[in-house]
C-alpha positions in Angstrom: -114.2 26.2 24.1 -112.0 24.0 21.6 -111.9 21.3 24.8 -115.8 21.3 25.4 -116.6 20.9 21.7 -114.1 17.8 21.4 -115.9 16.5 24.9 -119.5 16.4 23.2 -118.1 14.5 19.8 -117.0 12.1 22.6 -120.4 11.6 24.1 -122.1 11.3 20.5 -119.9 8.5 19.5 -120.2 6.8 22.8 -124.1 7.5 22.5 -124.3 6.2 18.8 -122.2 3.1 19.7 -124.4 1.7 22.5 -127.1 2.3 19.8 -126.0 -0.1 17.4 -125.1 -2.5 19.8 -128.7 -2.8 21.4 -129.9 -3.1 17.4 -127.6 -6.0 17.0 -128.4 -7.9 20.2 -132.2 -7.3 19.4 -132.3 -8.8 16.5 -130.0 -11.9 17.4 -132.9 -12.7 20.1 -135.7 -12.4 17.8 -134.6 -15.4 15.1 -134.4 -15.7 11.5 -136.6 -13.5 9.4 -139.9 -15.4 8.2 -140.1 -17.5 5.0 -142.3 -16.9 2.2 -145.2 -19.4 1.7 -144.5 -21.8 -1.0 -147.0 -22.0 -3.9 -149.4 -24.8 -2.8 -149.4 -25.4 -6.9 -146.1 -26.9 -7.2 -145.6 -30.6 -6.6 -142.0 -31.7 -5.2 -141.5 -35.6 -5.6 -139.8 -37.0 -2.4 -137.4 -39.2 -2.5 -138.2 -42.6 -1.2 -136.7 -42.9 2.7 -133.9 -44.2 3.0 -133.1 -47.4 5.3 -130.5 -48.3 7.5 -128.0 -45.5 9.2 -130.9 -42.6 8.0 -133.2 -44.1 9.7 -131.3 -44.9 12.8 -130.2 -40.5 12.1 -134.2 -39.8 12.7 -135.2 -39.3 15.2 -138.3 -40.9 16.8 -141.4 -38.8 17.0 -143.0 -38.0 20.6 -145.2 -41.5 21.2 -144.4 -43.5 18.5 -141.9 -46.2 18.4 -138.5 -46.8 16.6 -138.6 -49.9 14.3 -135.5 -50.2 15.9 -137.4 -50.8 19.1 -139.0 -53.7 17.8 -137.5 -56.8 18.3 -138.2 -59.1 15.0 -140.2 -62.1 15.7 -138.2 -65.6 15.3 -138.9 -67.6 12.5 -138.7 -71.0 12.2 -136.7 -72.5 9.2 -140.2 -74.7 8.3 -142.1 -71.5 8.5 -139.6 -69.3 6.5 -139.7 -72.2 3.4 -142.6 -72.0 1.0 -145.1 -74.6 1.4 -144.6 -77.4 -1.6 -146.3 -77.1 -4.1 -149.7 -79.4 -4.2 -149.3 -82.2 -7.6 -151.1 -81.1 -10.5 -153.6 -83.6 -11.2 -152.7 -85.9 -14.3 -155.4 -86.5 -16.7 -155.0 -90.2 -17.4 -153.8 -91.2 -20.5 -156.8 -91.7 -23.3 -157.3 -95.5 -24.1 -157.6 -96.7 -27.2 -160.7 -98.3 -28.3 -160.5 -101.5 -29.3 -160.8 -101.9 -33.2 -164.4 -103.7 -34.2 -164.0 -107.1 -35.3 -164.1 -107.1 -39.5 -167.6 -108.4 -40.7 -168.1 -109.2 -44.3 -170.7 -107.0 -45.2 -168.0 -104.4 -44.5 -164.7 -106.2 -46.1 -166.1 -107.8 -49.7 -167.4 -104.6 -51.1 -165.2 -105.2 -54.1 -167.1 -108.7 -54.8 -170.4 -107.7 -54.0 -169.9 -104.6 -56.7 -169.5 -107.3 -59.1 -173.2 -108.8 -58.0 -174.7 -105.4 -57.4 -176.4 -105.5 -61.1 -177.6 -108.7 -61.3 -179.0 -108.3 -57.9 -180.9 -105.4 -58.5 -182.6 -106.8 -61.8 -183.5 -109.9 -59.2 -185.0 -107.6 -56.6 -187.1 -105.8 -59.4 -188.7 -109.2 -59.9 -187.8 -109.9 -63.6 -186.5 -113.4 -64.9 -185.4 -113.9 -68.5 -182.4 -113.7 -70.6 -180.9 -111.1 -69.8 -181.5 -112.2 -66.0 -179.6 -114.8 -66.9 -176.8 -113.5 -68.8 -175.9 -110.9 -65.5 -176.0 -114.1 -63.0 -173.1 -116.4 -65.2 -171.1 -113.0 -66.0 -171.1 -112.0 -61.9 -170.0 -115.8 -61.4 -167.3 -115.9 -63.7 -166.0 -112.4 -62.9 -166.0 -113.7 -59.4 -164.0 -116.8 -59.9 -166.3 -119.1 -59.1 -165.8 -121.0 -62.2 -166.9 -121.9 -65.1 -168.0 -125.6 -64.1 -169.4 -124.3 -60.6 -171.1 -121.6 -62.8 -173.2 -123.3 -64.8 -173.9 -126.4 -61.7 -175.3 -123.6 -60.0 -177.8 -122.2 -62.9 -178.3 -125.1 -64.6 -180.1 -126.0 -60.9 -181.6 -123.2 -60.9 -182.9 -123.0 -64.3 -184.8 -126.2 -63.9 -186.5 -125.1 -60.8 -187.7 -122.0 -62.7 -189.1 -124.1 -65.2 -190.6 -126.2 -62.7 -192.3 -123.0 -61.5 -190.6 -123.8 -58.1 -189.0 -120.5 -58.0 -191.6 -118.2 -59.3 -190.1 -114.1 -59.0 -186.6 -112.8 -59.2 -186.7 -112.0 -55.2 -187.1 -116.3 -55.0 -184.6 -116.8 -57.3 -181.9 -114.8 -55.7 -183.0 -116.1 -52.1 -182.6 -119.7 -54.2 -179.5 -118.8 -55.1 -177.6 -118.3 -51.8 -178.9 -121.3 -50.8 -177.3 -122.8 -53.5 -174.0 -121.6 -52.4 -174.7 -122.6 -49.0 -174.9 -126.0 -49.8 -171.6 -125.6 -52.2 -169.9 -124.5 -48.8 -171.0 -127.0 -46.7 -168.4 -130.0 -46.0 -168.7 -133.1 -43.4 -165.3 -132.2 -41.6 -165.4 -129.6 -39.2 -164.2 -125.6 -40.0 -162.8 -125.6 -36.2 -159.1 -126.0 -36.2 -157.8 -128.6 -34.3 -155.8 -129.0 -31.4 -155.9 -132.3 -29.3 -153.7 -131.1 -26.4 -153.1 -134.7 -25.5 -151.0 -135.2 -22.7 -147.3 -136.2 -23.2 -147.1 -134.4 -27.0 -146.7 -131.6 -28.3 -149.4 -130.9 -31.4 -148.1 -129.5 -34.5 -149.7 -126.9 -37.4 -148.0 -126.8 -40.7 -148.3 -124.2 -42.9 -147.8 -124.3 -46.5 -148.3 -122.4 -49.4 -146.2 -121.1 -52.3 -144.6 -117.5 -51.5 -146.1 -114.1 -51.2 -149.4 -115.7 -50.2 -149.0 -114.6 -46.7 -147.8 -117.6 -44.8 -145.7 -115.7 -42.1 -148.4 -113.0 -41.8 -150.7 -115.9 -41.1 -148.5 -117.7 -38.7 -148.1 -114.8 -36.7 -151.8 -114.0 -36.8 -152.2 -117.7 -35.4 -149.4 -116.8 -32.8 -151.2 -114.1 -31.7 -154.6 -115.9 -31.3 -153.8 -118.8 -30.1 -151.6 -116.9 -27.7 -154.5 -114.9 -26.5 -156.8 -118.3 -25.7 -153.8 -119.3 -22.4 -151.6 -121.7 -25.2 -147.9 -121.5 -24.8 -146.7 -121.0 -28.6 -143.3 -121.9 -30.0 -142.7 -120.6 -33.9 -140.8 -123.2 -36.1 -139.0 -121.2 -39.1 -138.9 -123.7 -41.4 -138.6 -122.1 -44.6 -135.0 -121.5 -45.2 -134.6 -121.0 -48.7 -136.7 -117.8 -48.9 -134.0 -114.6 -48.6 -135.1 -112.8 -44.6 -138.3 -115.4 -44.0 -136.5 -116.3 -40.7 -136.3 -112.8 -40.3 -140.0 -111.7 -40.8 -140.8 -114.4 -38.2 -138.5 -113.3 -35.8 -140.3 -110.2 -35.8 -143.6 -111.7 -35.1 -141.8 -114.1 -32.4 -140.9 -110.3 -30.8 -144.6 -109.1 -31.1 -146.6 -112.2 -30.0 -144.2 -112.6 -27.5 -143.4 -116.2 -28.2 -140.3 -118.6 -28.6 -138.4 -119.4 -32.0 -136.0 -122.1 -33.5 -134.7 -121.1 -36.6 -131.3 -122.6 -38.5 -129.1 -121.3 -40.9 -130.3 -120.1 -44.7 -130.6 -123.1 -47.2 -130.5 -125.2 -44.1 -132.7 -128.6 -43.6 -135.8 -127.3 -43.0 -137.4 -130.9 -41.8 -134.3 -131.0 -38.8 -135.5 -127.4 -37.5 -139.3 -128.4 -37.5 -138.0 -131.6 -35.5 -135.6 -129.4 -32.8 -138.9 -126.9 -32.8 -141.4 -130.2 -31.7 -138.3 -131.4 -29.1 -137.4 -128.2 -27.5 -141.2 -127.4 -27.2 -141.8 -131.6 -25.3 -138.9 -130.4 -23.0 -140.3 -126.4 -22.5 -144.1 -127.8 -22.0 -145.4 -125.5 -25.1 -148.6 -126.5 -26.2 -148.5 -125.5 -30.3 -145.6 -125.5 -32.6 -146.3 -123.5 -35.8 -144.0 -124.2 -38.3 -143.5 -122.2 -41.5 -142.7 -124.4 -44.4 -140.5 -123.4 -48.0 -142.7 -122.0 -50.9 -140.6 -121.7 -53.7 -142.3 -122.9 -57.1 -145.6 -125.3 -56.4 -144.6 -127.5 -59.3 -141.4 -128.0 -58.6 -140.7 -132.3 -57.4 -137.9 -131.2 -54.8 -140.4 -129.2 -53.0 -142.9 -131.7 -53.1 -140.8 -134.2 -51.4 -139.4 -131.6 -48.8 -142.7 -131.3 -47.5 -143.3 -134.9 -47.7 -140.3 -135.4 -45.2 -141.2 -132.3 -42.6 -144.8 -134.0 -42.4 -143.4 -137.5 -41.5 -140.4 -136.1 -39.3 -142.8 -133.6 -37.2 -145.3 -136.3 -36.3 -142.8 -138.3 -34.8 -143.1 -138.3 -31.2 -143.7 -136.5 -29.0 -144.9 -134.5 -32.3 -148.5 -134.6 -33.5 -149.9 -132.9 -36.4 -153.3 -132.0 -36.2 -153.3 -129.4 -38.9 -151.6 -129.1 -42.4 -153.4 -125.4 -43.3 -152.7 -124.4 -47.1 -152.5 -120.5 -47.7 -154.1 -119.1 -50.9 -154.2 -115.6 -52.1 -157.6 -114.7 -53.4 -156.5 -112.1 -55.3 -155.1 -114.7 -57.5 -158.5 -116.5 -58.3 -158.3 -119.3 -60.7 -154.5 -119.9 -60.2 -154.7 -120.1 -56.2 -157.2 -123.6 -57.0 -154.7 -124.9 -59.4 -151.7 -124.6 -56.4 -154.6 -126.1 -54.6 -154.4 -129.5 -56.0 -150.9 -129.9 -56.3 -150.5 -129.1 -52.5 -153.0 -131.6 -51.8 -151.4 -134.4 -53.7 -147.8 -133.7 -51.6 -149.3 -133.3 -48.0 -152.8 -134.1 -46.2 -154.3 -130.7 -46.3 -156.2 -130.7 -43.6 -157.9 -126.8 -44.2 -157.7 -123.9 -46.5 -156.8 -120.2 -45.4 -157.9 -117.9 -48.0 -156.2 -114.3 -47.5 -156.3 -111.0 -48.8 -160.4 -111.7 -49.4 -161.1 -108.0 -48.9 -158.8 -106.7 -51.3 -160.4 -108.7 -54.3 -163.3 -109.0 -56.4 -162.2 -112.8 -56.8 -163.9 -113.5 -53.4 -165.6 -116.0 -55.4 -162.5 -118.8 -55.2 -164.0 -119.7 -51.6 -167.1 -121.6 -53.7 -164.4 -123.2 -56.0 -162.0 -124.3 -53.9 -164.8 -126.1 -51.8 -166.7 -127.3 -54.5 -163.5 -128.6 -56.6 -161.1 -129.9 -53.5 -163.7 -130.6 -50.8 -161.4 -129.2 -48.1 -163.4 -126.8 -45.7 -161.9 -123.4 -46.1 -161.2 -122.4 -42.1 -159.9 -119.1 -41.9 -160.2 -116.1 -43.9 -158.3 -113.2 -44.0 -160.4 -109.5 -44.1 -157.5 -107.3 -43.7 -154.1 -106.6 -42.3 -155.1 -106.5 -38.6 -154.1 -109.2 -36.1 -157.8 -109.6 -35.5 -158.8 -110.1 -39.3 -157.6 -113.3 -39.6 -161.3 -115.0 -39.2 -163.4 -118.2 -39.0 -165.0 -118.9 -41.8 -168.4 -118.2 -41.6 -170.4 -119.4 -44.9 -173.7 -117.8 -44.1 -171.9 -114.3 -43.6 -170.3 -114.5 -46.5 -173.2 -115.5 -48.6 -175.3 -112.7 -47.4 -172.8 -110.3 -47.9 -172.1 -111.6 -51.4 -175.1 -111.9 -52.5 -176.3 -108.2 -50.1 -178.9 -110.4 -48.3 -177.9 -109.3 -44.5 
């Protein structure tokens, strides 16, 4: 009985055995249990793929193709290099407008303001006293003179008397002609240059200092330049401290030739090496700045004496002695004037610094008392407002009849 019973526990355990071995190999056949859906919700950021040995890990999906597959097209080195860049355009540069040639109207406001009064009582058509009075003070405070002064209304007086002149707009029309014929002279305002063959002609400049002799050479350098002449610059004043110097620099702007000599040196021997080495370079013009020290002074006198002599000597030929006033200086610039005249043949006047003065007046004196035409006048600082002297102009803007 004990032998049957131990047979049957056998057979149970055997049975139970083969049971939980079929369980096991079932469930190894069927696969992992299923996963839980995730909650649509939720947002997982990927991280960007990868390239190189993970991609080469991935395997390629069923009809698409590796990029590995694809063999990279050749590109040529002119290809692979960025085009160059196209030139931006340049704007070209702005040019400056010329600057408008001076008139007198615009330059001799300072005179004319002197006038303005007397002119306005003329305009109104009113002659008496008092008419008269405002003409001789806008003379006078003019410099024009005391003698021109009362030539000119002592003229015009009589021809008021005379009934002549019969309204204030007659008289002051009158009046500029008066001037007119003040200004006029027999010898031409044109300065001169002969240009003869086989010389060389020759400009002196004089004038005490601080007048503006070196401005106005260079000025004259310029111009002259500017009409085809072939300019060489003569420093002949060597007794004023840097006046070689101040030349130099307008030698360097006008682009034009120098011959200068050491300070306190003769100036007569540097005019005459200016007139040779210009016969032997074929310039056309020397312009030769002269010493200005004191007008009255007898040394001076005879220096200038001896450069006029020496630089007409051939091949040398002076064709223009121009004397440089200041017209800021009024009555003083006609009393340098005449001792000028007396020491060299002044051949014209150059009146400067006329638009910074209510002196503008000097122009009638000078030409009234010295009877040497007044050629150039000076309207500003500009190269271009060194000017012919135009009489009509100036009258009309005197007088504001333009």
């Amino acid at each position: 009985m004990t032998a049957l019973l131990i047979a049957l526990a056998a057979v149970v355990v055997v049975v139970l055995l083969a049971a939980a071995l079929l369980i096991a190999r079932s469930r190894r056949a069927s696969g992992p249990p299923p996963v839980a859906p995730k909650d649509p919700t939720v947002s997982i950021e990927k991280p960007p793929p990868k390239t190189g040995t993970a991609r080469a890990a991935t395997a390629a999906a069923p009809g698409t193709v590796s990029p590995e597959a694809v063999a990279p097209e050749a590109v040529s080195p002119e290809a692979a290099a960025p085009a160059p860049a196209a030139p931006e355009a340049v704007a070209p540069a702005p040019v400056e407008p010329e600057p408008e040639a001076p008139t007198y109207r615009s330059r001799l406001g300072s005179v004319r303001g002197i006038f303005s009064g007397a002119v306005s009582a003329l305009r109104g058509g009113r002659i008496d006293a008092a008419t008269w009075d405002s003409l001789e003070e806008a003379l006078i405070r003019a410099d024009v003179g005391v003698r021109t002064t009362d030539a000119l209304l002592a003229d015009l007086k009589a021809r008021v008397a005379s009934k002549e002149i019969g309204g204030g707009t007659d008289l002051l029309s009158a009046l500029g002609d008066e001037i007119r014929a003040l200004l006029d002279v027999a010898d031409s305002r044109q300065l001169r240059f002969d240009g003869q063959p086989g010389t060389v002609d020759v400009w002196l400049v004089v004038g005490v200092n601080g007048v503006g002799k070196t401005t106005t050479i260079g000025k004259l350098a310029r111009q002259e330049t500017g009409e085809g002449r072939s300019v060489l610059l003569a420093a002949g004043d060597t007794f004023r401290a840097a006046a070689a110097d101040q030349l130099g620099l307008w030698a360097e702007r006008s682009e034009v030739g120098i011959v200068r000599g050491a300070e306190g040196g003769d100036p007569s021997a540097i005019v005459f090496d200016a007139v040779q080495r210009a016969a032997a370079r074929g310039n056309d013009l020397v312009l030769a700045d002269t010493a200005g020290r004191l007008h009255n002074k007898l040394n001076l006198v005879e220096e200038l004496k001896k450069i006029r002599r020496i630089a007409d000597r051939d091949p040398g030929n002076v064709t223009e002695v121009l004397l440089v006033l200041d017209a800021t200086t009024g009555q003083n610039a006609l009393a340098q004037a005449k001792v000028f005249t007396e020491a060299v043949d002044v051949t014209g006047i150059v009146l400067t610094k006329l638009d910074g003065t209510a002196k503008g007046g000097i122009v009638i004196a000078v030409q009234r008392e010295l009877g040497i035409p007044v050629k150039l006048v000076g309207l500003g600082e500009g190269v271009n407002d060194l000017v012919a002297f135009d009489p009509d102009a100036f009258v009309d803007a005197l007088l504001g009849l333009d």
